[in-house]
N, CA, C and O of each residue as an XYZ file, in Angstrom:
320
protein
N     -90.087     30.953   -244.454
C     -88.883     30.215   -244.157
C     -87.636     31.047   -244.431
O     -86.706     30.842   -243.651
N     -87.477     31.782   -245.218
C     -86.249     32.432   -245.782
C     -86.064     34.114   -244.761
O     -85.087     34.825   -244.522
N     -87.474     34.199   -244.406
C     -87.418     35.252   -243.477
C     -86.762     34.402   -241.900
O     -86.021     35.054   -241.165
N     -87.000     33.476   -241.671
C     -86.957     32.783   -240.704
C     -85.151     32.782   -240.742
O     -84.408     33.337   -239.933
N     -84.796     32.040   -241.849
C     -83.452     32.236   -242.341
C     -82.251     33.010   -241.958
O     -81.113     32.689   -241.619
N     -82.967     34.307   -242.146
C     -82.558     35.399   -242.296
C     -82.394     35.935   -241.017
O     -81.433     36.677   -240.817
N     -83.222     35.664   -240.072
C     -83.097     35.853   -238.296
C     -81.832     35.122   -238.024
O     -80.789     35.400   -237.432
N     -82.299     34.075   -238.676
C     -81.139     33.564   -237.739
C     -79.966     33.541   -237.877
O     -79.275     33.130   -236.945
N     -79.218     34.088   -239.400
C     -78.026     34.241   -239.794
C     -77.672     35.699   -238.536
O     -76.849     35.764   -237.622
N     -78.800     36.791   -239.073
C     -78.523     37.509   -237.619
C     -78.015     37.841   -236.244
O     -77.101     38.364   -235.607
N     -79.423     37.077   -236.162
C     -79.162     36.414   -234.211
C     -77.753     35.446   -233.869
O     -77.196     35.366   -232.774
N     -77.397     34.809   -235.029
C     -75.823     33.959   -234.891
C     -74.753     35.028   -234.908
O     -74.113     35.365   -233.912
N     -74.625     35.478   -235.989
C     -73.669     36.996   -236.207
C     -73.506     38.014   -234.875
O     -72.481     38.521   -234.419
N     -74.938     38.126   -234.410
C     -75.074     38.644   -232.595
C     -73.954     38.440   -231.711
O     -73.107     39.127   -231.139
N     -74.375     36.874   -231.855
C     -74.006     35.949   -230.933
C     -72.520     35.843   -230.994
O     -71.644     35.834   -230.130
N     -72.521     35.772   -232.206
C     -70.731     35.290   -232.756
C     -69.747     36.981   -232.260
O     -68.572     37.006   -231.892
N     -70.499     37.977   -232.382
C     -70.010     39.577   -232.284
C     -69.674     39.523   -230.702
O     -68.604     40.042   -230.384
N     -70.563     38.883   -229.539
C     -71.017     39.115   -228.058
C     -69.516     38.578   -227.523
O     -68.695     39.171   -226.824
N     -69.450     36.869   -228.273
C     -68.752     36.021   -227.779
C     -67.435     36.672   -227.574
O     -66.879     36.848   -226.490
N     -66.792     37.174   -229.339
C     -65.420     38.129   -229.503
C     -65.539     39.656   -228.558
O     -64.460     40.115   -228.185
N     -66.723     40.376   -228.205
C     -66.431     40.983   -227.672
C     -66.109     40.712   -225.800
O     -65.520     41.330   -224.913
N     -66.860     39.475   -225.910
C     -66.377     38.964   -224.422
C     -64.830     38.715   -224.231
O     -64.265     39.169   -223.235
N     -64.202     38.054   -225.107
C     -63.022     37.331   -224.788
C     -62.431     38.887   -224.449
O     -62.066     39.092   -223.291
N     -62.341     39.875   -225.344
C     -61.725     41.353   -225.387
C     -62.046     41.886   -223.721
O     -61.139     42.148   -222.930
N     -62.979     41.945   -223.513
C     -63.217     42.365   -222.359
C     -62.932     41.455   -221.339
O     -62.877     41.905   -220.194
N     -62.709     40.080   -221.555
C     -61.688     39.416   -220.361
C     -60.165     39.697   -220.121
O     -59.537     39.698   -219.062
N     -59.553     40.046   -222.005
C     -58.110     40.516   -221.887
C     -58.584     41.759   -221.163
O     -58.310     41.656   -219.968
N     -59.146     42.804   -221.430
C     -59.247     43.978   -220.740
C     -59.385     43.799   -219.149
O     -58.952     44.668   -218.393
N     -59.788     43.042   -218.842
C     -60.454     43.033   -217.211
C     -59.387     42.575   -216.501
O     -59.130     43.078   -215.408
N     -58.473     41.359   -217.134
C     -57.263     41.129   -216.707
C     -55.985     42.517   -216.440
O     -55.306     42.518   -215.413
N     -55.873     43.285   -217.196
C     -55.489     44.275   -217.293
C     -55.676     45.036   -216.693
O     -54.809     45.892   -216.518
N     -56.740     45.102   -216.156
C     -57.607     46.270   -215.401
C     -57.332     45.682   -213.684
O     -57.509     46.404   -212.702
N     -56.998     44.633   -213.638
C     -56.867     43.820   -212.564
C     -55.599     43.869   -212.054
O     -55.353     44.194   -210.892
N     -54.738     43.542   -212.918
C     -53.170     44.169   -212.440
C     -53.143     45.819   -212.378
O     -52.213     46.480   -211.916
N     -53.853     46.123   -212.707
C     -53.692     47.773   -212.408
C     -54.100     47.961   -211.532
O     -53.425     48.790   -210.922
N     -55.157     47.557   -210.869
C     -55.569     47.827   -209.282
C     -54.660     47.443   -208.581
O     -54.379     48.062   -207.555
N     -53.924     46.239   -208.992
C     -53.698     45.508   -207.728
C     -52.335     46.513   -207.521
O     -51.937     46.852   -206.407
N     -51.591     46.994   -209.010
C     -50.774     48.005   -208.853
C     -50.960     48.935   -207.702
O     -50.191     49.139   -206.763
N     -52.309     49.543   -207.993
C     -52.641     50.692   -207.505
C     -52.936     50.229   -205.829
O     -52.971     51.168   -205.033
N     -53.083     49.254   -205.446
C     -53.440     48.603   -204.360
C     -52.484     48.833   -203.278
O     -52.585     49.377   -202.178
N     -51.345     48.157   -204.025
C     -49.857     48.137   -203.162
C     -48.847     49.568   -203.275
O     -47.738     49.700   -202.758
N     -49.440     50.371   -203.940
C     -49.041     51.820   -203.793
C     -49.765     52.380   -202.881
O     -49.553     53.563   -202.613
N     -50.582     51.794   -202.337
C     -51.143     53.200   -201.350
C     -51.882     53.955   -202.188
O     -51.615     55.156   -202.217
N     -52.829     53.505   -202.942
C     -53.648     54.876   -203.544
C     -55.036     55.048   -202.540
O     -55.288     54.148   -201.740
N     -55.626     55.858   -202.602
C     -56.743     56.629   -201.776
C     -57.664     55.187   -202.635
O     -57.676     54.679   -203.756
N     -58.440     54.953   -201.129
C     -59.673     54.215   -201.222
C     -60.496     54.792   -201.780
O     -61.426     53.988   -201.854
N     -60.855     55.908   -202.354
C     -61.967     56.383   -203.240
C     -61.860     56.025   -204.509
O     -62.934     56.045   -205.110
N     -60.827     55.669   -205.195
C     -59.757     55.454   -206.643
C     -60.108     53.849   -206.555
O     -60.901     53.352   -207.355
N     -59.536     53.156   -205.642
C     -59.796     51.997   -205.792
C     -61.526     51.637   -205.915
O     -61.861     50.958   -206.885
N     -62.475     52.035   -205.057
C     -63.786     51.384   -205.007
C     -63.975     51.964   -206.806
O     -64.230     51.200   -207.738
N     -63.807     53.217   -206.909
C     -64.297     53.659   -208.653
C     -64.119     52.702   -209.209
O     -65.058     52.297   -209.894
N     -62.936     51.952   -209.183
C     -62.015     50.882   -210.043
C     -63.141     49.950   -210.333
O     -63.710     49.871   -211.422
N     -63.484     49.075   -209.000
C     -63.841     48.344   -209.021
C     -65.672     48.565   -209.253
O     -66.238     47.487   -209.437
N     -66.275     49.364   -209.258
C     -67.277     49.579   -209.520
C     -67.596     49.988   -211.426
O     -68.711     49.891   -211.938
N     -66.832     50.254   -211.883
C     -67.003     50.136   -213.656
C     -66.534     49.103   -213.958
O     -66.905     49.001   -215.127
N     -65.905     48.143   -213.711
C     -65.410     46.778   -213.343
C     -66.756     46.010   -213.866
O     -67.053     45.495   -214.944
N     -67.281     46.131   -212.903
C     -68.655     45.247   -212.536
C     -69.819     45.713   -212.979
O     -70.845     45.240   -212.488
N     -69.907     46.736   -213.999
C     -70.822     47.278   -214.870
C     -70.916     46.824   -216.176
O     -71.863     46.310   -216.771
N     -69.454     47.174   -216.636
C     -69.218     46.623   -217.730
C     -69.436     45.389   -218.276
O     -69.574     45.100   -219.465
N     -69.458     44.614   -217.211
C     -69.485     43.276   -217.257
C     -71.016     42.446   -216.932
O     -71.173     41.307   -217.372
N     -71.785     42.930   -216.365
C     -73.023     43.006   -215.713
C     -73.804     43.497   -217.546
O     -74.372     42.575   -218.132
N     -73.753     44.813   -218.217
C     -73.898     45.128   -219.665
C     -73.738     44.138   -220.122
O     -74.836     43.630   -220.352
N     -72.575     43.235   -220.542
C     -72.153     42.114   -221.615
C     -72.833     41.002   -221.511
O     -72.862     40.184   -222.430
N     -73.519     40.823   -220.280
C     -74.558     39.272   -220.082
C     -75.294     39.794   -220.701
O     -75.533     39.342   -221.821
N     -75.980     40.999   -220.219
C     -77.515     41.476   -220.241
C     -77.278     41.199   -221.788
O     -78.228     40.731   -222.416
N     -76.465     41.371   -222.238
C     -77.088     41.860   -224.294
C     -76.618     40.309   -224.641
O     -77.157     39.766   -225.605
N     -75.737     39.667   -223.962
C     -75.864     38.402   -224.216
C     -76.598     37.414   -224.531
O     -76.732     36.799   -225.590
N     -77.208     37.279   -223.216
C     -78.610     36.322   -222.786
C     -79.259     37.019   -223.730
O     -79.293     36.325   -224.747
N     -79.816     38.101   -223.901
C     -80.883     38.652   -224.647
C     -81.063     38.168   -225.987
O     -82.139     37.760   -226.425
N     -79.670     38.240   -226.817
C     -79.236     37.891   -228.324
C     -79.421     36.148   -228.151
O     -79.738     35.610   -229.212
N     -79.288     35.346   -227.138
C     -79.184     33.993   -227.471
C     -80.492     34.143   -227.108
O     -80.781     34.517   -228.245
N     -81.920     34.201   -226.335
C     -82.996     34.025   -226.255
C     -83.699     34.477   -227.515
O     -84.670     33.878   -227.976
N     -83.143     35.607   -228.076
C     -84.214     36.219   -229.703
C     -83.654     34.691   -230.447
O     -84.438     33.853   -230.891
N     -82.497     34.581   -230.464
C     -81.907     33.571   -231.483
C     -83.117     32.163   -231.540
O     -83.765     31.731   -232.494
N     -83.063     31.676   -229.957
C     -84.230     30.571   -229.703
C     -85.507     30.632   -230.251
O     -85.967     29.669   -230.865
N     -86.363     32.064   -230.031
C     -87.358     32.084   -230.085
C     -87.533     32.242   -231.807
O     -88.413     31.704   -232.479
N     -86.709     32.916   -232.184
C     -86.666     32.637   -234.184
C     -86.153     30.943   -234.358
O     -86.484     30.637   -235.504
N     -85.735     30.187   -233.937
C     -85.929     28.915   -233.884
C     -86.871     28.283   -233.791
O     -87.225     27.511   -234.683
N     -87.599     28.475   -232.539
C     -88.843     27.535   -232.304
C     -89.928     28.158   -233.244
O     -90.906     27.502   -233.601
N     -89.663     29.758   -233.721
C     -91.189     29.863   -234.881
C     -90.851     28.767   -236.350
O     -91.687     28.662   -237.248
């Protein structure tokens, strides 16, 4: 039980770390969003823009993956 405990103070701490690093990476993405759109209405070379938007959607695609992952360990140290 105390090992059991002990997961799950963990797997919450995970969870609680994922959540704050999400909100950060929404201020960031917002940011990152007026900068394109900057870069949009300047006329920058379409090669600059697709880059933009392609680490965009990585970064963010990463933050589920370890997400979901940390709330499913969390469950499964629950249901033992």
């Amino acid at each position: 039980m105390a090992e059991g405990l002990k997961q799950i103070k963990i797997k919450t701490g995970v969870v609680k770390r994922l959540t704050k690093e999400k909100g950060y990476y929404e201020q960031e993405a917002q940011k990152e969003e007026e900068r394109y759109n900057k870069m949009k209405g300047d006329g920058k070379d379409e090669y600059e823009l697709r880059k933009q938007e392609s680490s965009e959607s990585l970064a963010e695609d990463a933050a589920y993956k370890e997400a979901s992952k940390a709330i499913e360990e969390a469950g499964k140290v629950l249901e033992a």
